[in-house]
N, CA, C and O of each residue as an XYZ file, in Angstrom:
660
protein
N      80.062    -46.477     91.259
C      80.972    -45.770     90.380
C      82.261    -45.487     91.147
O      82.383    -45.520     92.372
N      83.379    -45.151     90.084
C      84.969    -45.085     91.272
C      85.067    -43.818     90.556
O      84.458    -43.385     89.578
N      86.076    -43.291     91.362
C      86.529    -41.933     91.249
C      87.892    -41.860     91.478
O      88.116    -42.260     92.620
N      88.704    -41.593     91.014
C      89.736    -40.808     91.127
C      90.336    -39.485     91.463
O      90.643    -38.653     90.610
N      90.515    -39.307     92.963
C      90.340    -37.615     93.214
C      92.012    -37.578     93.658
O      92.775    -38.424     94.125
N      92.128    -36.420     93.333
C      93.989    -36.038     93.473
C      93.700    -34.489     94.409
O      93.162    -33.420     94.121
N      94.277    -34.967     95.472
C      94.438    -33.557     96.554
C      95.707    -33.452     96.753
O      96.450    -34.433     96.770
N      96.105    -32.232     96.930
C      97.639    -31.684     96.806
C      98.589    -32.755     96.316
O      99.521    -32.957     97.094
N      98.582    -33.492     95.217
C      99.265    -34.345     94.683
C      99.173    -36.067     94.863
O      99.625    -37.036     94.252
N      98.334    -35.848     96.047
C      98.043    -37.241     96.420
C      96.888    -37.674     96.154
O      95.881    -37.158     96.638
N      96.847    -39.226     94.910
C      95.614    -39.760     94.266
C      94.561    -40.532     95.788
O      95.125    -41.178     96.671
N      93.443    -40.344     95.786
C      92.735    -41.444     96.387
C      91.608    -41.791     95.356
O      91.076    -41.152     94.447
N      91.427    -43.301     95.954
C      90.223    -43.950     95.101
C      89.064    -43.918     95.976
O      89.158    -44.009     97.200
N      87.923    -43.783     95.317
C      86.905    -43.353     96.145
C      85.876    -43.926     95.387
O      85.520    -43.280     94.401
N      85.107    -45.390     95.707
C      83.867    -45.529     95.307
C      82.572    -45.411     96.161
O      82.439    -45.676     97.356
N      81.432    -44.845     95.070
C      80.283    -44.633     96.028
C      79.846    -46.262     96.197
O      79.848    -47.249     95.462
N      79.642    -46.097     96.958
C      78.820    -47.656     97.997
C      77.271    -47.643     97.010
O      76.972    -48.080     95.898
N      76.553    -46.914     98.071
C      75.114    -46.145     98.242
C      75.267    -44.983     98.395
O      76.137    -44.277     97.884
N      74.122    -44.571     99.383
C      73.538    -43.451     99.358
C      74.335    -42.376    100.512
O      74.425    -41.151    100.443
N      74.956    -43.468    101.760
C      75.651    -43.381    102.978
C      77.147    -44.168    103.240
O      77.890    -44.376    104.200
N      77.121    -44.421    102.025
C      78.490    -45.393    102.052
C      79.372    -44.991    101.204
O      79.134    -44.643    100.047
N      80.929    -45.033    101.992
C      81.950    -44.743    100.377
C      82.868    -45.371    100.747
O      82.712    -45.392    101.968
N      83.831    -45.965    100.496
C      85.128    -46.446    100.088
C      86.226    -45.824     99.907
O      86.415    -45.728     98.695
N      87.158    -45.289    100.576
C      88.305    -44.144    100.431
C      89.258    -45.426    100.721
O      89.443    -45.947    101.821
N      89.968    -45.912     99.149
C      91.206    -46.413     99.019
C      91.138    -47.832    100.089
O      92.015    -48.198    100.871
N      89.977    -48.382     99.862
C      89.297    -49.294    100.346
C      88.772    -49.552    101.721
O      88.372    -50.650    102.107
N      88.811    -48.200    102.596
C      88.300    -47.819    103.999
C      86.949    -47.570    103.814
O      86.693    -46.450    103.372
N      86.075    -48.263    104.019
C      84.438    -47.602    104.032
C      84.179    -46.694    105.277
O      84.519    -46.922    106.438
N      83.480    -45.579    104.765
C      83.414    -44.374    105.436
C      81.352    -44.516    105.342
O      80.640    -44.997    104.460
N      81.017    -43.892    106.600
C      79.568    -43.883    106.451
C      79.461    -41.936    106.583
O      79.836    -41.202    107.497
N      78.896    -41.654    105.458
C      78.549    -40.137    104.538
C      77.607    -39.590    104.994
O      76.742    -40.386    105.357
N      77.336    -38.401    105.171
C      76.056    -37.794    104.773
C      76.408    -36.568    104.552
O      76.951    -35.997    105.498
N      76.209    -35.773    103.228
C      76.723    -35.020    102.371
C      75.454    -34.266    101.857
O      74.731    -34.780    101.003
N      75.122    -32.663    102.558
C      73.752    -32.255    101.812
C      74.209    -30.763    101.447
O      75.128    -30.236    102.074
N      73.659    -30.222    100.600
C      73.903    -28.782    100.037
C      72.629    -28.225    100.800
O      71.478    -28.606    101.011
N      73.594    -26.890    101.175
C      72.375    -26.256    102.211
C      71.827    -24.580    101.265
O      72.427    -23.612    100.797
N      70.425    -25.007    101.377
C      69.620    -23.660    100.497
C      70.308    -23.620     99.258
O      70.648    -22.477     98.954
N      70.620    -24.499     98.447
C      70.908    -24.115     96.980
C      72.233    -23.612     96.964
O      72.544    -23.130     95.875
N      73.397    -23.565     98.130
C      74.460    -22.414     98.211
C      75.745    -23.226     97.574
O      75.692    -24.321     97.014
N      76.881    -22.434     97.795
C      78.209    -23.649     97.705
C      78.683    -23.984     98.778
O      79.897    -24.084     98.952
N      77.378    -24.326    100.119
C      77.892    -24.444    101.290
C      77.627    -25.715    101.118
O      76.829    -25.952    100.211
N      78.235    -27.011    101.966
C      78.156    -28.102    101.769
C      77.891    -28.812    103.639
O      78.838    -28.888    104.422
N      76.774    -29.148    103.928
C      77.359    -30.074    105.232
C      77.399    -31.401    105.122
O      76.634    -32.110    104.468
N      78.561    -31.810    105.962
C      79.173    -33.523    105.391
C      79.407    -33.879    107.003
O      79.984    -33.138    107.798
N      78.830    -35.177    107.306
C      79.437    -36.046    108.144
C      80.201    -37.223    107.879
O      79.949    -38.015    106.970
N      80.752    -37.278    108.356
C      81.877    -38.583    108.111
C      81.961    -39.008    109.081
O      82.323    -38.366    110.067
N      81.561    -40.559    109.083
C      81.744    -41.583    110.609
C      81.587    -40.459    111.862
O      82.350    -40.262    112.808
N      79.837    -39.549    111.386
C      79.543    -39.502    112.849
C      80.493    -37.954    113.146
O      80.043    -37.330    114.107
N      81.450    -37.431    112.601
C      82.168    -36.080    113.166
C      81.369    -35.490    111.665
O      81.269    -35.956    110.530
N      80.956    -34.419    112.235
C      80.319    -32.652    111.062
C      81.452    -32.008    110.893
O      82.388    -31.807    111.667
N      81.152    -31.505    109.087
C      81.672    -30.216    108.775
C      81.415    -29.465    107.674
O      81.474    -29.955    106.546
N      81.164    -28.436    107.856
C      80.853    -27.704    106.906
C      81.892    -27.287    105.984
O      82.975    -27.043    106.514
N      81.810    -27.143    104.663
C      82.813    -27.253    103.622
C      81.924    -26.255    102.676
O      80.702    -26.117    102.609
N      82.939    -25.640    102.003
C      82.704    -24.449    100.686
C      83.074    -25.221     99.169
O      84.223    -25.234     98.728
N      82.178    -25.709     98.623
C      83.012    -26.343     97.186
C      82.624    -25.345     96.156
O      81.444    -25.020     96.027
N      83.728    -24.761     95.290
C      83.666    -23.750     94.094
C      84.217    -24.387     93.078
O      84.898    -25.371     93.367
N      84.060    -23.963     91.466
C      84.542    -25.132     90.785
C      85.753    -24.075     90.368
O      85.512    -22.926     90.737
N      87.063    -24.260     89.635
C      87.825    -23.801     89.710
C      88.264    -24.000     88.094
O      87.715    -24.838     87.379
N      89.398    -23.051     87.597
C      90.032    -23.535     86.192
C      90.217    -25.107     85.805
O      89.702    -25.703     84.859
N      91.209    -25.672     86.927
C      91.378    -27.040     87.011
C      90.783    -27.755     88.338
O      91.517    -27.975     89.301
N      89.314    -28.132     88.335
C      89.034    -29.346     89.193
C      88.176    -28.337     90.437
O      87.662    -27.409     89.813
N      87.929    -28.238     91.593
C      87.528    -28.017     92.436
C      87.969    -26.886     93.109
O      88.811    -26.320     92.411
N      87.739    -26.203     94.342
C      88.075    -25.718     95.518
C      87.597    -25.931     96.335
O      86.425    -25.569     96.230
N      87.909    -26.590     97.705
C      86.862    -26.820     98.860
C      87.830    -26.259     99.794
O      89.009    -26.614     99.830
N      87.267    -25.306    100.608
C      87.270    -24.508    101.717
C      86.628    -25.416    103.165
O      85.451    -25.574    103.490
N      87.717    -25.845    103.754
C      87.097    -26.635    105.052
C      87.602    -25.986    106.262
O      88.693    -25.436    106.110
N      87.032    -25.907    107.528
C      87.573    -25.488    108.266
C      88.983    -24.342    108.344
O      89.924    -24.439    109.132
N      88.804    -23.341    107.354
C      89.809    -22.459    107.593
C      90.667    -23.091    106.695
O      91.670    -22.902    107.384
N      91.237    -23.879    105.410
C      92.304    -24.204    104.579
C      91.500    -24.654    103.284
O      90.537    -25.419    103.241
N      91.849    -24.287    102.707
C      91.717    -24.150    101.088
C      92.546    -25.328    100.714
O      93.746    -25.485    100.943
N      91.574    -26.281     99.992
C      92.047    -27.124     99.316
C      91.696    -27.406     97.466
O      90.624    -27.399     96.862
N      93.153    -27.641     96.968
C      92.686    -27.825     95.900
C      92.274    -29.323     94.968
O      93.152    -30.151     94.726
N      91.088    -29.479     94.588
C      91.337    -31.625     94.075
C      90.744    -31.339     92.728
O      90.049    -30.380     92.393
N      91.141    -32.320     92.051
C      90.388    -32.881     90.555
C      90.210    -34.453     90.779
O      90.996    -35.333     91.129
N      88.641    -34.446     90.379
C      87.952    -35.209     90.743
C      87.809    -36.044     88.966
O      87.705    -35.242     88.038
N      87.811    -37.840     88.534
C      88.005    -37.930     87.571
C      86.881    -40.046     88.409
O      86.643    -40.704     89.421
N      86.672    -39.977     86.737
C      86.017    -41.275     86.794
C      86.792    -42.156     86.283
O      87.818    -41.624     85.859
N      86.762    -43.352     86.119
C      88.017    -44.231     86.070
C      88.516    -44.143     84.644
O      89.683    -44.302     84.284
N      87.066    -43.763     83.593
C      87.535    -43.702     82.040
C      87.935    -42.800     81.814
O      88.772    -42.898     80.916
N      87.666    -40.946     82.494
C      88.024    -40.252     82.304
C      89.906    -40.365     82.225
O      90.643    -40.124     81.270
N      90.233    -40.801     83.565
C      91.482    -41.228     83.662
C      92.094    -41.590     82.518
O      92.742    -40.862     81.767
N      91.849    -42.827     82.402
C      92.436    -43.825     81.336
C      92.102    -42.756     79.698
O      92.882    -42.793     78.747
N      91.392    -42.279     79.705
C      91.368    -41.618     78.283
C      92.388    -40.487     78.364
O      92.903    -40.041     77.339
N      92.667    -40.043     79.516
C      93.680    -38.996     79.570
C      95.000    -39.298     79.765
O      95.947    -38.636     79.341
N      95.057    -40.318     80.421
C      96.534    -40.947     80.450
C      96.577    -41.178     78.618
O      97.146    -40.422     77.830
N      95.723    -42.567     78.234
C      95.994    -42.279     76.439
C      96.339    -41.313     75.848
O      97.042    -41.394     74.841
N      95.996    -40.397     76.254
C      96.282    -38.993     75.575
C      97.163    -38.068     75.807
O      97.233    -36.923     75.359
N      98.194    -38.935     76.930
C      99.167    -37.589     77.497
C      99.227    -37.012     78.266
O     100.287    -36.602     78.738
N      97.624    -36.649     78.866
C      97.518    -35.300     79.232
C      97.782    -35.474     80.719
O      97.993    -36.596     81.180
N      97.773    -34.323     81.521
C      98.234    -34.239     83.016
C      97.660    -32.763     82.874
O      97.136    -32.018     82.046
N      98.251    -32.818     84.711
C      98.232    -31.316     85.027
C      99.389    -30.418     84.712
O     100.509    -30.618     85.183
N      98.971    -28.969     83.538
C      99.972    -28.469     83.587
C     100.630    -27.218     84.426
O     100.230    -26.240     85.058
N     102.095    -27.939     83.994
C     102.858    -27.471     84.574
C     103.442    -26.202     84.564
O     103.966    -25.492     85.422
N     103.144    -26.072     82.997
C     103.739    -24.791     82.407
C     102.461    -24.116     81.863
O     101.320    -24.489     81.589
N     103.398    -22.552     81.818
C     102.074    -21.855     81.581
C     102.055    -20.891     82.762
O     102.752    -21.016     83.769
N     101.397    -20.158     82.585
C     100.387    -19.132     83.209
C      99.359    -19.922     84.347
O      98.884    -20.962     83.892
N      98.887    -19.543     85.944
C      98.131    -19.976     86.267
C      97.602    -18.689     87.163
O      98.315    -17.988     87.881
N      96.093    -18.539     86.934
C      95.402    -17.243     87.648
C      95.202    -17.553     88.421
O      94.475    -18.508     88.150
N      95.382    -17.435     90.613
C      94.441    -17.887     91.457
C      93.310    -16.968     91.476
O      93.533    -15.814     91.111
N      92.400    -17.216     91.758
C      91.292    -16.850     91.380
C      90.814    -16.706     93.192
O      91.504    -17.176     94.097
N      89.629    -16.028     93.381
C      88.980    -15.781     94.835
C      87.951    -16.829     94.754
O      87.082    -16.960     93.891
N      88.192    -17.573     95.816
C      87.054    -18.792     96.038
C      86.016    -17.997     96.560
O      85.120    -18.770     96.900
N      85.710    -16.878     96.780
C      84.518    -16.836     98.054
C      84.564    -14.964     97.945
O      85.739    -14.613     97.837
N      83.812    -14.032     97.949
C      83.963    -12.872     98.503
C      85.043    -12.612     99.849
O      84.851    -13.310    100.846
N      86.029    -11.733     99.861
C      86.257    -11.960    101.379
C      86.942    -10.310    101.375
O      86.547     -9.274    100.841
N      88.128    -10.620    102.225
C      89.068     -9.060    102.488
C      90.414     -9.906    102.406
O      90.472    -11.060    102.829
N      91.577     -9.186    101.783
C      92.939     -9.796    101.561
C      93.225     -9.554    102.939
O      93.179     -8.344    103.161
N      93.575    -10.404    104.213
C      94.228    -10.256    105.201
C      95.749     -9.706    105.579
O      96.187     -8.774    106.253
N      96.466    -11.059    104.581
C      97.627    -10.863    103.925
C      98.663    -11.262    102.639
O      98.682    -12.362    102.086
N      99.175    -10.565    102.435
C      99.888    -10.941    101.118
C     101.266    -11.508    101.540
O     102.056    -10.644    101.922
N     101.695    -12.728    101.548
C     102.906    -13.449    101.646
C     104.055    -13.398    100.663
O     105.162    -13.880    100.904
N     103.730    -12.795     99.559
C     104.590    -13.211     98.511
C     105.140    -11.670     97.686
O     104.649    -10.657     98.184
N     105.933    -11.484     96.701
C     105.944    -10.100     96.310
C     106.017    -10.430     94.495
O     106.351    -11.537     94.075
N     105.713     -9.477     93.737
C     106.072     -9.761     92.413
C     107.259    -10.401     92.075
O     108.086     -9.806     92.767
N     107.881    -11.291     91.404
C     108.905    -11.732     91.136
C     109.385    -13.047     91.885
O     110.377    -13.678     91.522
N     108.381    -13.494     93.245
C     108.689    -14.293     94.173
C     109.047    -15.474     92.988
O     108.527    -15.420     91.874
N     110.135    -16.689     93.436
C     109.873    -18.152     93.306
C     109.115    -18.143     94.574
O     109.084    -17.502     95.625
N     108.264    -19.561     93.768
C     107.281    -20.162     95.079
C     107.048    -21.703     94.941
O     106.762    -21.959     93.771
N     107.068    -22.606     95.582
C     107.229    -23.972     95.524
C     105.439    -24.401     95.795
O     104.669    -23.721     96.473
N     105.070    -25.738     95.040
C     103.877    -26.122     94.945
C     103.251    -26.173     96.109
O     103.883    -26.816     96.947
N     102.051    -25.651     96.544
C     101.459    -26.132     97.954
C     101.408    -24.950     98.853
O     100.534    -24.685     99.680
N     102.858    -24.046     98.459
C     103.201    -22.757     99.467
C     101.946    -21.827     99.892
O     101.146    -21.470     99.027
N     101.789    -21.435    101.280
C     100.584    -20.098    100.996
C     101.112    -19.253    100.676
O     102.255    -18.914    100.985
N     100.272    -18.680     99.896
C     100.748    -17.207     99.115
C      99.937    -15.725     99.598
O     100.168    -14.524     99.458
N      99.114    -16.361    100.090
C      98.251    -15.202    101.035
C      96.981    -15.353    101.944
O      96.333    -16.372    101.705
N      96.681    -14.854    102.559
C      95.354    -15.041    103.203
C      94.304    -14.414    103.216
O      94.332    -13.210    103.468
N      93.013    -15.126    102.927
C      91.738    -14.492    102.548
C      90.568    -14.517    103.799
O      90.050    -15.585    104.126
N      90.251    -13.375    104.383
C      89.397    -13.619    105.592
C      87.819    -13.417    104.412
O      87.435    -12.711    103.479
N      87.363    -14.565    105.257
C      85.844    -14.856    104.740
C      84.889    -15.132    105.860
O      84.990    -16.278    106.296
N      83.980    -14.375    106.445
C      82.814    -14.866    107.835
C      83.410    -15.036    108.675
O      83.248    -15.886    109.550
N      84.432    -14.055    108.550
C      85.164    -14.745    110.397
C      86.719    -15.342    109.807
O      87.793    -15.079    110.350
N      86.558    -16.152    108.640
C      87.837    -17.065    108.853
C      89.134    -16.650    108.189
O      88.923    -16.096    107.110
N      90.094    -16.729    108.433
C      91.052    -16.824    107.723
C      91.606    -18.326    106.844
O      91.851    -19.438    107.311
N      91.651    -18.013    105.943
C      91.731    -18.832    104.578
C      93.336    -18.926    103.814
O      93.832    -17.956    103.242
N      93.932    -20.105    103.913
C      95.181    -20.184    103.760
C      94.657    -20.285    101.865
O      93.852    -21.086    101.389
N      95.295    -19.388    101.255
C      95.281    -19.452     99.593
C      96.676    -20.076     99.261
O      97.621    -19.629     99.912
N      96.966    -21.179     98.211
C      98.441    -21.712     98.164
C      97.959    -22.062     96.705
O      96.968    -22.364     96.040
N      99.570    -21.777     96.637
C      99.592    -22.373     95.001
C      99.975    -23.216     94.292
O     101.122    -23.628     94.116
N      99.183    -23.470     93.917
C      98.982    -25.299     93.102
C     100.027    -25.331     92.186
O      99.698    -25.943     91.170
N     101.081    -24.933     92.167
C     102.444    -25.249     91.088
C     103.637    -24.530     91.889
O     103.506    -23.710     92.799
N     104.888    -25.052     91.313
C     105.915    -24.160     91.606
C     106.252    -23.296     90.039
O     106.030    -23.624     88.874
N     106.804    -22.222     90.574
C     107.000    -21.000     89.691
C     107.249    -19.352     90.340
O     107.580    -19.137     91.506
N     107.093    -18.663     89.667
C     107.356    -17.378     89.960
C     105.966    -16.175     89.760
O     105.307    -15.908     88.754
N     105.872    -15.532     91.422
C     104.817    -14.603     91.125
C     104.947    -13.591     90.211
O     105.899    -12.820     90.089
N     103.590    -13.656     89.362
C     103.669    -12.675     88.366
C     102.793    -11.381     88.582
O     102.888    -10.912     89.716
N     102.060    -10.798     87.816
C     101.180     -9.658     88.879
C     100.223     -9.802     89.868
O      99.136    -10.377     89.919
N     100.933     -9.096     90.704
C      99.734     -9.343     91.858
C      98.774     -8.296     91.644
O      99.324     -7.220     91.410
N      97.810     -8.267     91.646
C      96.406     -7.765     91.053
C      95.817     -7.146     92.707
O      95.177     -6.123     92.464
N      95.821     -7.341     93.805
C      95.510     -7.140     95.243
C      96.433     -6.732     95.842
O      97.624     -6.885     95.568
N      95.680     -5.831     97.251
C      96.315     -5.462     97.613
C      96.047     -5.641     99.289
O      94.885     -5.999     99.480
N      96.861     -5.476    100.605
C      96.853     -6.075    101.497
C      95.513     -5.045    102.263
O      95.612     -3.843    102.020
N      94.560     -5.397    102.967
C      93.302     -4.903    103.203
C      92.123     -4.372    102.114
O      91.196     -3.601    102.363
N      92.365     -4.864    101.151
C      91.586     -5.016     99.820
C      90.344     -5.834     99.519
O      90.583     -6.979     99.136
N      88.955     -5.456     99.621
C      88.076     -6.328     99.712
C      87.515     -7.087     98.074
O      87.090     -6.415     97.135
N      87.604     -8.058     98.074
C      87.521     -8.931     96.462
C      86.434    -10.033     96.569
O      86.227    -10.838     97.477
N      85.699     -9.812     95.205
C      84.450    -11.081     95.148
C      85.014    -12.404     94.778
O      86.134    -12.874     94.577
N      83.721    -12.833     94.769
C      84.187    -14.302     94.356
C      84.468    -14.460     92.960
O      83.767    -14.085     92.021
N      85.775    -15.167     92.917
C      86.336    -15.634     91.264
C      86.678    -14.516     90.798
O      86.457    -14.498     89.588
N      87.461    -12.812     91.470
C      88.205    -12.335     90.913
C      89.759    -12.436     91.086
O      90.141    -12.596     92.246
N      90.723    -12.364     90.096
C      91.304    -12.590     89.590
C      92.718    -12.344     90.965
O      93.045    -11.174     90.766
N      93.434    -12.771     91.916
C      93.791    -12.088     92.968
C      95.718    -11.950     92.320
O      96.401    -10.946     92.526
N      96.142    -12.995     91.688
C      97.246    -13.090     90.908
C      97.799    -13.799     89.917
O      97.017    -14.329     89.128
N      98.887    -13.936     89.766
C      99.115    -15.016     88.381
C     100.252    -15.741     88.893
O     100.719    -15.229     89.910
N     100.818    -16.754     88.497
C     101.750    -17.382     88.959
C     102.450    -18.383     87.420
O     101.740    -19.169     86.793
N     103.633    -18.162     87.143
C     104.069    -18.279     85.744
C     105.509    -19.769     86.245
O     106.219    -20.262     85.368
């Protein structure tokens, strides 16, 4: 099967091989990818280097937490694609977007203030989780709208931390 995954704006193609095999944009990579105790903890080797990864599912597409940076992807199958291109659709742009808390943690820091412009990708704050500090960035450009947190503020997972318009 192929996949279509888009991380911070950039598409890769990704087919599964097997069971240990994948294809990233026609580089075969040898996998091993297991969920540990039922959690959203993930351990993955790739050609032989470990890492442990956090995947949460999000409004639009994913969150995976790797090594200390928050990433955001939408993950799509080749028809999914093609039925959505037919149809127009994309990621939007406009609108309202909530970041949401990937993980229980403590607000470390807040980068941004009500009213900020903020450009796609920017961190907007940092979330300490088990030790780590967690770059949070936001997946559009626009302007901060309420910030809902506050700086040494402890927040669960998937509450609501701000809005971004």
């Amino acid at each position: 099967m192929k996949y279509i995954t888009t991380l911070d704006g950039k598409e890769y193609n990704i087919e599964i091989i097997d069971e240990h095999h994948i294809s990233i944009d026609g580089h075969v990579q040898e996998v091993d990818f297991e969920s540990v105790s039922g959690e959203p903890v993930f351990s993955l080797i790739i050609d032989g280097k470990s890492y442990e990864s956090y995947v949460y599912e999000a409004e639009e597409g994913l969150q995976v937490l790797m090594r200390g940076r928050l990433y955001n992807l939408t993950v799509e199958d080749e028809r999914e694609k093609r039925l959505r291109a037919a149809a127009g659709g994309g990621v939007a742009e406009a609108g309202e977007f909530n970041l949401k808390a990937p993980m229980p943690g403590l607000i470390a820091a807040l980068l941004i203030t009500e009213g900020q412009k903020v450009e796609k990708g920017q961190v907007i704050l940092i979330l300490e989780s088990m030790k780590m500090q967690n770059e949070l960035k936001t997946p559009k450009a626009g302007t901060i709208g309420r910030i809902r947190v506050k700086q040494g503020e402890s927040v669960e997972q998937r509450q609501t931390l701000l809005s971004v318009m």
